[in-house]
C-alpha positions as a printed Julia matrix, in Angstrom:
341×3 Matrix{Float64}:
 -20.57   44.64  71.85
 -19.04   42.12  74.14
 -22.0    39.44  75.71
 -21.37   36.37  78.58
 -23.7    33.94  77.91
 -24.7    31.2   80.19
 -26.34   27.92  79.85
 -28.22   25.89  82.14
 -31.08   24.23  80.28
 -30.64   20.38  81.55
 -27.41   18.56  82.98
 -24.4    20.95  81.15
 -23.36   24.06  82.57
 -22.28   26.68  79.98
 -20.72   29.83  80.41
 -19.05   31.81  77.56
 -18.05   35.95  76.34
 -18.61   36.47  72.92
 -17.75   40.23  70.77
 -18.91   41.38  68.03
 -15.43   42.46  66.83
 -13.37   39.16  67.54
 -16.1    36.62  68.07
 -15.76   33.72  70.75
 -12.99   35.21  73.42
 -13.79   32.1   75.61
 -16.07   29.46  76.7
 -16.3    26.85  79.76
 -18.85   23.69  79.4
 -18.95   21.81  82.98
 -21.4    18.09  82.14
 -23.0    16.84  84.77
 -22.89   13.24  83.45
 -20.87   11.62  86.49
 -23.85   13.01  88.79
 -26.48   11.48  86.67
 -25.07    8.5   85.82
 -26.09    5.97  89.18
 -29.53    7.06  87.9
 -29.66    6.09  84.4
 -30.87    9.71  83.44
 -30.9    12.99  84.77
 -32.75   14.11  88.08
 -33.86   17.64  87.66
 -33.25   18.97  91.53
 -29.74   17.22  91.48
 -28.98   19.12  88.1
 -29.92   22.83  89.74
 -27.82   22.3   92.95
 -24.92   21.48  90.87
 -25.65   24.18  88.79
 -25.45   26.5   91.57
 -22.19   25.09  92.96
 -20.54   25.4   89.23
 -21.77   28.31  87.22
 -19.75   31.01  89.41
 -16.53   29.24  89.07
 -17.09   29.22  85.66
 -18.15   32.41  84.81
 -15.1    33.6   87.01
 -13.15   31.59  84.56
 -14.56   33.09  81.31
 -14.25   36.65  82.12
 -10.18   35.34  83.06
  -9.54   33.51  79.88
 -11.6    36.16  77.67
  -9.41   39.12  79.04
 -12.59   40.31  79.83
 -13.72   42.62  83.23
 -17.17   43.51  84.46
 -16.61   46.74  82.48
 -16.07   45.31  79.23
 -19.29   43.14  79.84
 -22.02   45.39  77.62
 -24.54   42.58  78.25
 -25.69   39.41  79.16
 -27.87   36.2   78.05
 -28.7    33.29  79.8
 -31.32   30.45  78.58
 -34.58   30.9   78.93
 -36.26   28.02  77.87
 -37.14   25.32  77.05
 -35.54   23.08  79.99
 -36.08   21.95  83.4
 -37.73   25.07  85.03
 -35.25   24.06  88.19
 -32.35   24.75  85.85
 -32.99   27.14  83.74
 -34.19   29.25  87.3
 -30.5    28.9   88.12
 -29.15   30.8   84.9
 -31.79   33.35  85.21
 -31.25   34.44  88.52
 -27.24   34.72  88.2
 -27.61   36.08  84.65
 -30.25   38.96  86.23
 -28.22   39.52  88.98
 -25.1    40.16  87.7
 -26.4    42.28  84.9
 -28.27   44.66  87.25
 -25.23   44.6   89.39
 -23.67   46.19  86.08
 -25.67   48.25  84.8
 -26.29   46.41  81.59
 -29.35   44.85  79.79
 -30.18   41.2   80.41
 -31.92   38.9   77.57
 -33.46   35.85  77.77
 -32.48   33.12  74.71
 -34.43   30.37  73.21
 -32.54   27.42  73.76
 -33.61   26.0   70.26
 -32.44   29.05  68.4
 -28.94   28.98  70.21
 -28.48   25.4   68.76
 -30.11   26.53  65.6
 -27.04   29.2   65.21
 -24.34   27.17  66.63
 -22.81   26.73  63.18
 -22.61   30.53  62.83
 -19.57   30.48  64.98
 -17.78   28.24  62.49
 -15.73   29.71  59.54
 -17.17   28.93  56.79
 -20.73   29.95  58.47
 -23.72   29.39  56.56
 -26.02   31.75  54.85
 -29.45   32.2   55.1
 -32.01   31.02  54.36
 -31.12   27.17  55.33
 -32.65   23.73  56.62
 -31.55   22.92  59.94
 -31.68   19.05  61.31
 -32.32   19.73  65.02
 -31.29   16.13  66.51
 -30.94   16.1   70.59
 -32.03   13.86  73.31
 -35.37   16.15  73.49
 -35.84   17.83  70.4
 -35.84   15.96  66.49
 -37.02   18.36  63.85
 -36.55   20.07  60.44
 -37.1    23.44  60.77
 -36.81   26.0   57.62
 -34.7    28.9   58.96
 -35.3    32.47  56.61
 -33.69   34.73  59.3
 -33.06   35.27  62.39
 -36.64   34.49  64.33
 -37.89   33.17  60.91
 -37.98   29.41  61.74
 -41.14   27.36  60.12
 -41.36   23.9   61.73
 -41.5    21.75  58.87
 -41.66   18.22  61.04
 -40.81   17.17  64.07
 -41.07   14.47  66.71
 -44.22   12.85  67.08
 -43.09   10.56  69.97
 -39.44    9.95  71.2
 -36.65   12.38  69.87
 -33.76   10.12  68.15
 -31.53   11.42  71.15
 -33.66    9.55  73.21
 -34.12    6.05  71.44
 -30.72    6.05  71.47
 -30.58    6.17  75.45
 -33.21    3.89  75.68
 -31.84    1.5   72.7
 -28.48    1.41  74.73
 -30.09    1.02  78.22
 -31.8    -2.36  76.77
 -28.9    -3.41  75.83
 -26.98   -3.19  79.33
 -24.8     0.06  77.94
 -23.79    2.75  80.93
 -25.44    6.24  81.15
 -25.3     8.11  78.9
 -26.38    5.54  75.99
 -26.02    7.04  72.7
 -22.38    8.11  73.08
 -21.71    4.38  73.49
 -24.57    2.82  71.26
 -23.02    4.5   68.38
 -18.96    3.37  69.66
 -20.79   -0.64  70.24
 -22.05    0.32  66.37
 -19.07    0.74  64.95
 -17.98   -3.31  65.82
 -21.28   -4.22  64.36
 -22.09   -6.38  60.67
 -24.3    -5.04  58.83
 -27.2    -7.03  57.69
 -27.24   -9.14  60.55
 -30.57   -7.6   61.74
 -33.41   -5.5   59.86
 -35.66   -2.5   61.68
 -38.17   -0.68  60.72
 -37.22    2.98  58.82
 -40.27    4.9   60.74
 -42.38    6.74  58.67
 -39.6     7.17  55.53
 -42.69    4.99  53.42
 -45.2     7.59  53.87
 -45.12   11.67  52.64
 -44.86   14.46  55.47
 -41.58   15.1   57.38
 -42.68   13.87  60.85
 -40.47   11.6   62.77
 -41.45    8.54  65.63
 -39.12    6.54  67.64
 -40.88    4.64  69.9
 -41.5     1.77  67.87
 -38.05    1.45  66.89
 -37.1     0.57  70.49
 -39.82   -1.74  70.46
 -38.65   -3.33  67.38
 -35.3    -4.0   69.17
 -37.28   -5.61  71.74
 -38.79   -8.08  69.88
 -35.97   -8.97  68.14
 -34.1    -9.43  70.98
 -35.97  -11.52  73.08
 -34.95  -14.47  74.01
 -31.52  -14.56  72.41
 -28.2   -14.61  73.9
 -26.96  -11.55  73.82
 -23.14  -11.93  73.24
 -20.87   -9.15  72.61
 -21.11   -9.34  68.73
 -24.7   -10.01  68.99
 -25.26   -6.72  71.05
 -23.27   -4.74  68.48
 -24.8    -6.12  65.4
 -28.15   -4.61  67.25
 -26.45   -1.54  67.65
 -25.18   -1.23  64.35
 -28.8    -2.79  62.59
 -30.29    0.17  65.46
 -28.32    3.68  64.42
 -28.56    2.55  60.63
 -32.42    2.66  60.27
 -32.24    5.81  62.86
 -29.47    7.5   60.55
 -31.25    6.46  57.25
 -34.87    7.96  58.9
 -33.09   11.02  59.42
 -31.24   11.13  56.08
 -34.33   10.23  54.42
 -36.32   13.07  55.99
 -34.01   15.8   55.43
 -33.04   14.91  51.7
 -37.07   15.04  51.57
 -37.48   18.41  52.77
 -34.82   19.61  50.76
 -36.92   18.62  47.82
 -39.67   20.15  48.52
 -38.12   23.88  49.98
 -35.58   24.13  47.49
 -33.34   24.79  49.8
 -29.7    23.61  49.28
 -27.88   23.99  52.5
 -28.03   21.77  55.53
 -27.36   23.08  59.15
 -27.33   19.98  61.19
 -27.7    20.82  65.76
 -27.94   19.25  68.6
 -25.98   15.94  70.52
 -26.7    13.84  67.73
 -25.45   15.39  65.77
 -22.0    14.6   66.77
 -23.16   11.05  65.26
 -20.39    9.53  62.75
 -22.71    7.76  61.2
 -25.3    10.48  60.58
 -22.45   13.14  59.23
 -21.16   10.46  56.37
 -24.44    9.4   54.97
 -25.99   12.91  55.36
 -22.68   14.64  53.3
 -22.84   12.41  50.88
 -26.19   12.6   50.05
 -26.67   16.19  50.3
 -23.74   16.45  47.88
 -25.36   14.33  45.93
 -28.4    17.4   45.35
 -25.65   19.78  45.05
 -26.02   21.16  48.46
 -23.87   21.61  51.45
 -23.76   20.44  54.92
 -22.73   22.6   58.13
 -22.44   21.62  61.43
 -20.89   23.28  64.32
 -17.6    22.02  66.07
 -18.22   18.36  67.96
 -18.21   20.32  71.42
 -20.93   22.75  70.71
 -23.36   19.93  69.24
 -24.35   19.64  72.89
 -25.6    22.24  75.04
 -23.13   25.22  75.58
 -22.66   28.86  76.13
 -21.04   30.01  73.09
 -24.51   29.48  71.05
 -26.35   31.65  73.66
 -23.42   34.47  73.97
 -23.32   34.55  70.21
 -27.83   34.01  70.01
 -27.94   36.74  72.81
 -25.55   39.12  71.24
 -27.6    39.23  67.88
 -30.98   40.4   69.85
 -29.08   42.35  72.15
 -27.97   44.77  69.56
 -31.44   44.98  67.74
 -32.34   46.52  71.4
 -34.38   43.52  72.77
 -34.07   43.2   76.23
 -36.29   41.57  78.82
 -39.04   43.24  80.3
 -39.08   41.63  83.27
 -36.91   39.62  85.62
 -36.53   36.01  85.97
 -37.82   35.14  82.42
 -37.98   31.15  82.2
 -40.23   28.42  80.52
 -40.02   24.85  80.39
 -42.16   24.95  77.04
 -41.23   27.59  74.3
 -42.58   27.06  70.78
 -39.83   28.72  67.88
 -42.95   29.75  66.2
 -43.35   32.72  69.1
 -40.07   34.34  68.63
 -39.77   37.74  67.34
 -38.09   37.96  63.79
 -34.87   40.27  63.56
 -34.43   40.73  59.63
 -37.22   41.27  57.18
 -36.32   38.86  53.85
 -35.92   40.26  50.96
């Protein structure tokens, strides 16, 4: 079964054809990053309109590099939450379009799962069941993944994602749009030691994360001092190692108590340097293993919906009606593919 997959959930526009015989033929990611960027974040009705002007072209460009015609297309699967409603609107309407244009079914894929099975594309994939570290700009969570549609939310944000203190961390400390990217390069010049904050919420039991206070710990520490070069990097650096440690902590944690021994680690930040050392070596550590997809499918893409959308594609779901899109989409609602055991 061959499946184009598109992706228009925020400010990246996805596109990608993925079989069930060869795997990823092909896959385009346009970022919107250079549109955002006079803003200091993203404006929702600026990211539709340049979805509309790009997904086409790229989807033009997929079916070209995958060898693929409208013929060989046996279905398709854009994102259908969660995301701006604006933007994911965009995906939906091409993606329902084109596959009633060609006579094939048309699904609607949780953006959360996609990331969650991002690492499936990777050789060696892992095996389920597995913990996944979801890490983005919107989304932090540990989630316990049994099977496809068997997720089990075992904590998550209770405040800002870490994807987000990062941008905000960064845009205190004068760094361009978008922040983390270039919080965590300013990091990498930092001394460590030079400044102590908070771990949130590693003293306490649960599996829940918070942010927020972090920033405002950087705040405070910051105010009032000159804010040289080094001095803004030694922030930086004191800032992504309690983040990275939080996140470390919490997933060793839940490791612990599942019994679970491999780590699936999704989303931007998880393209973190920092985060993939400590995290290996810990997890090795408990005899476990960490997986993580390639650096350019951390962030949003097609590939994880093609691949997401081919897997309930084949077990016959398909949507039941047209235009299918929600900004707010709990995992808990999705409809489980494989019974376990």
């Amino acid at each position: 079964m061959r499946v184009l997959g598109i992706e228009t959930s925020c400010d990246e526009t996805g596109v990608a054809v993925y079989d069930s015989e060869r795997g990823l033929l092909a896959h385009e990611l346009y970022s919107q990053v250079s549109l955002h960027a006079d803003f200091g974040g993203v404006v929702p009705e600026l990211a539709s309109r340049d979805h509309v002007r790009k997904l086409v072209p790229l989807i033009n460009r997929v079916l070209e590099h995958s060898g693929s015609t409208r013929k060989d297309i046996q279905g398709v699967a854009y994102t259908s939450g969660p995301g701006l409603i604006g933007a994911l609107m965009v995906g939906a309407s091409v993606a329902t379009g084109l596959a009633r244009s060609w006579g094939v079914p048309v699904l609607g894929v949780h953006h959360m799962e996609g990331h969650l099975l991002a690492s499936m594309l990777e050789d060696p994939a892992p095996t389920m069941p597995f913990l996944a570290l979801l890490v983005s700009g919107g989304h932090s969570m540990l989630v316990d993944v049994q099977g496809i549609g068997r997720y089990h939310t075992l904590g998550q944000t209770l405040d800002d994602a870490a994807g987000e203190a990062f941008d905000k961390t960064a845009k205190l400390l004068g760094l361009a749009y978008p922040g983390g990217p270039a919080l965590a390069a300013l990091a990498e010049l930092g001394r460590p030691g030079v400044f102590k904050f908070p771990r949130p919420m590693l003293d306490r039991p649960g599996l829940e994360f918070s942010f927020s206070g972090l920033k405002t710990a950087v705040v405070i520490a910051t105010r009032g001092l000159d804010m040289s070069e080094q001095t803004r990097a030694d922030v930086a650096r004191a800032f992504q190692d309690a983040v990275v440690e939080t996140l470390v902590g919490k997933t060793v944690r839940a490791l612990k108590q599942t019994g679970l021994r491999s780590v699936v680690v999704a989303g931007g930040v998880g393209a973190n340097k920092a985060l993939r050392q400590l995290l290996k070596q810990q997890v090795l550590d408990l005899g476990g293993q960490v997986f993580y997809p390639r650096l350019e499918f951390c962030t949003d893409n097609g590939a994880m919906i093609a691949y997401a959308g081919y897997l309930r594609l084949a077990a016959g779901q398909v949507d039941t009606a047209p235009m299918q899109t929600r900004a707010r989409w709990p995992l808990a609602e999705l409809q489980p593919l494989v019974a376990i055991g």
